[in-house]
C-alpha positions as CSV (number, residue, x, y, z in Angstrom):
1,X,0.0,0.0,0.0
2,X,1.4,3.3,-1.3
3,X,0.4,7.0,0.1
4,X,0.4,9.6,-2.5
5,X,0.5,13.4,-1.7
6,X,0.2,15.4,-4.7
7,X,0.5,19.2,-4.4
8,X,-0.2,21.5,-7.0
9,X,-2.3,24.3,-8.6
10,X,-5.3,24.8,-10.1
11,X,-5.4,26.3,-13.9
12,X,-7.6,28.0,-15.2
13,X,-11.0,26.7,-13.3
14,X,-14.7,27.4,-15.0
15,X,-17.2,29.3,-12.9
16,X,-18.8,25.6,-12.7
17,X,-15.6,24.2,-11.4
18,X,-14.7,27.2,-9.0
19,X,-18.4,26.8,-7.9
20,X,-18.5,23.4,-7.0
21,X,-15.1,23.7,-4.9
22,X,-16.1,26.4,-3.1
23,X,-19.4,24.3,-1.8
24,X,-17.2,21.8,-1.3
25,X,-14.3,23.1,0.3
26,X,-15.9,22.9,3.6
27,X,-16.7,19.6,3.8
28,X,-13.4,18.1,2.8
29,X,-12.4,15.0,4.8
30,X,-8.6,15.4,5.0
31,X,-7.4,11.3,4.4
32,X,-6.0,9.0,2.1
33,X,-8.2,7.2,0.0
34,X,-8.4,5.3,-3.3
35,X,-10.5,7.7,-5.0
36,X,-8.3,10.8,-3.9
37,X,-9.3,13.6,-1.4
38,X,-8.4,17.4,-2.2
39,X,-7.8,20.2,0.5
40,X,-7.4,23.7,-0.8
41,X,-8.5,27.6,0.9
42,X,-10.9,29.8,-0.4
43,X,-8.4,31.2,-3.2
44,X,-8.6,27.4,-5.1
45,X,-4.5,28.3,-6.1
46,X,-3.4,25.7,-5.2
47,X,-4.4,22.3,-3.2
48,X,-3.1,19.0,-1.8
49,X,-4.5,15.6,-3.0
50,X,-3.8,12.5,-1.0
51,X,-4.4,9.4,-2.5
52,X,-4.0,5.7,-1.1
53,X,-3.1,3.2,-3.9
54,X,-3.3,-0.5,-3.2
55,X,0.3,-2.2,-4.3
56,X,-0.8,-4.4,-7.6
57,X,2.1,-6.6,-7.9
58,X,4.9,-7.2,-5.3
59,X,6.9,-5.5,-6.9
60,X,5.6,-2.2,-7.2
61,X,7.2,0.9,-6.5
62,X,7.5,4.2,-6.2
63,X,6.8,4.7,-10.1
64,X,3.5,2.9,-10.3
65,X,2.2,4.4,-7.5
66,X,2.7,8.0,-8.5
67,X,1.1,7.3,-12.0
68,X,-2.2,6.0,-10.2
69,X,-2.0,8.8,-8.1
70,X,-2.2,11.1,-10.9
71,X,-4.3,8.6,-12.9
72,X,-6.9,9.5,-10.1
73,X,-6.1,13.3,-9.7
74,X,-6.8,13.5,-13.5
75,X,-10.4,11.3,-13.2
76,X,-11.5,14.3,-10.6
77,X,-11.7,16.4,-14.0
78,X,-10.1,19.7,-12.7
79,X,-7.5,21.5,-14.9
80,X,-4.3,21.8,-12.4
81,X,-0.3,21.7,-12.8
82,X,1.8,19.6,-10.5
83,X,4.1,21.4,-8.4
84,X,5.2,18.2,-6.2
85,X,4.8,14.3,-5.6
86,X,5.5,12.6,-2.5
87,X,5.3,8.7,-1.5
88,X,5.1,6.8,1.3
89,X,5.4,2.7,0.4
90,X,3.5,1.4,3.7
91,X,5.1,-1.7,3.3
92,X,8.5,0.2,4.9
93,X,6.8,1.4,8.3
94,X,7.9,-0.1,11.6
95,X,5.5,0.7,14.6
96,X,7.5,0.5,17.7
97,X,5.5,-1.0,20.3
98,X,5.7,-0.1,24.2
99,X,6.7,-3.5,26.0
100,X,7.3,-4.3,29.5
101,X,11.2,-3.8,30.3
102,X,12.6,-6.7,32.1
């Protein structure tokens, strides 16, 4: 399991577009999940979009993930520029656990 966070900016949005984000800019849920979630201000410059992709094949890496990521972005249908991608392959965390000290 990869976590994508995309940031980036906005191009030229339609009134329809700006419209719908500003309803919706609100009621963001800030998480990662498959289909993508956006947070941006008021101004819709620019935004953050946090995606979770699933790892397909064993091998997957870093790559794959980022061109689901934007695979998704693109599927939300708003016209934006990528400024930065950043990855987090799941699969490499460690949680340190509190135990007992002898």
């Amino acid at each position: 399991m990869f976590r994508v966070t995309i940031r980036g900016a906005f191009e030229e949005l339609g009134e329809e577009d700006r419209e719908a984000l500003r309803t919706a800019v609100g009621s963001f849920q800030v998480g990662f999940t498959e289909a993508g979630t956006f947070t941006c201000d008021q101004s819709l410059s620019a935004f953050t979009f946090r995606c979770q992709v699933p790892a397909e094949e064993p091998d997957d890496g870093e790559h794959e993930a980022t061109e689901r990521a934007i695979a998704a972005l693109t599927a939300h249908g708003y016209p934006h520029r990528i400024l930065r991608v950043g990855v987090t392959d799941m699969r490499d965390i460690k949680i340190r656990r509190k135990g007992k000290r002898s």
